[in-house]
C-alpha positions in Angstrom: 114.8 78.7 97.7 113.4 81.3 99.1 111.4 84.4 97.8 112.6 87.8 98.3 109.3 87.8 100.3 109.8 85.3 102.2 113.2 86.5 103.5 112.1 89.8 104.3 109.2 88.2 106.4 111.9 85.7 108.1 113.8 89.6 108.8 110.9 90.6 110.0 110.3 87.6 112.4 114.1 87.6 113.6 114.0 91.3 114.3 110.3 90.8 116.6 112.2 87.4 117.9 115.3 90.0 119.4 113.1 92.6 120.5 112.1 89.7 122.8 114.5 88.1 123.7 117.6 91.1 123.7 115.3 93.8 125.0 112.7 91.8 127.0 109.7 93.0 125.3 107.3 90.1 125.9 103.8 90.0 124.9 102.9 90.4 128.8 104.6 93.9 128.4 102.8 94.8 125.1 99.6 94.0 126.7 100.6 97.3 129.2 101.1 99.4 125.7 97.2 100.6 125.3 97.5 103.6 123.2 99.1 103.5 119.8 102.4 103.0 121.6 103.5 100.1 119.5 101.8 101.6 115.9 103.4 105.4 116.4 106.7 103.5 117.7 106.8 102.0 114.1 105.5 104.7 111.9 108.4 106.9 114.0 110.8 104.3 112.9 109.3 103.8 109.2 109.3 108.0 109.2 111.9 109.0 105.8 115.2 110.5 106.6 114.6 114.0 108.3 113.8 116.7 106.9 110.5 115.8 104.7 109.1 118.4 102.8 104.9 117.9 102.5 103.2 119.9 100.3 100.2 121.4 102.5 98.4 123.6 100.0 99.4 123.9 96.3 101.7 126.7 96.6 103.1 125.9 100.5 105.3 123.6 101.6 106.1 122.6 105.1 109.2 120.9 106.0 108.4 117.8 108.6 110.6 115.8 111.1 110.0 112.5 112.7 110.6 113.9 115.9 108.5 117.0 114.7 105.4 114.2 114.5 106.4 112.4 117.7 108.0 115.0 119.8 107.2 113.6 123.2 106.4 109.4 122.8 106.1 107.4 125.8 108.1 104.9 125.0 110.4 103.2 127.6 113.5 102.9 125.2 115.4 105.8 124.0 113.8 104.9 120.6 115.1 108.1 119.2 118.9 106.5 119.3 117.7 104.0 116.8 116.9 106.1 114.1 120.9 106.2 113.9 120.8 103.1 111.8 120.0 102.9 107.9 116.6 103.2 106.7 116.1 99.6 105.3 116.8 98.0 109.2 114.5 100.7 110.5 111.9 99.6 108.2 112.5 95.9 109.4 111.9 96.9 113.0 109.0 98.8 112.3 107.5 96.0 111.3 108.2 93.7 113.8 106.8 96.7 116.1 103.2 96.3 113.6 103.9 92.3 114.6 104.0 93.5 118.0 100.7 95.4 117.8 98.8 93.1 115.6 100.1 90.3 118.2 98.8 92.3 120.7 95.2 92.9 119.3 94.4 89.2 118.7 95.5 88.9 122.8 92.5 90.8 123.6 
């Protein structure tokens, strides 16, 4: 039987498995990604439900959006559409976007 880490890791290889093979992302096109791409793709994805409120000082608070923090990604998918979905399976792609990068680093 499986651990509950375990399954989320198998989630997480699934998810990276259909961002292959659904959207084509290989590792060949990866390689191209050379600045962040990958990383702010998941931290846009892994980014709480809009708004966020950050405390800046101790008596300011600043109210934050995910597309306030990536406003103008380079990205060749409509990534914005995806953050339609609950937070839990944008977590789980987000990670398989960090597998993506990670993959990507040991290529080099």
């Amino acid at each position: 039987m499986l651990s509950k880490t375990e399954w989320i890791l198998r989630e997480v290889a699934h998810e990276r498995e259909r961002q292959q093979e659904k959207f084509g992302y290989t590792p060949e096109q990866d390689d191209g990604w050379r600045q962040n791409e990958l990383t702010e793709a998941a931290c846009y994805m892994a980014w709480p439900e809009d708004p966020v409120s950050l405390v800046v000082t101790d008596d300011s608070i600043v109210e934050i959006r995910a597309s306030d923090m990536f406003p103008e990604a380079s990205w060749d998918v409509d990534i914005h559409t995806w953050r339609d979905r609950p937070y839990r399976e944008r977590l789980v792609i987000a990670a398989a976007l960090l597998v993506a990068e990670i993959e990507r680093l040991d290529r080099m």
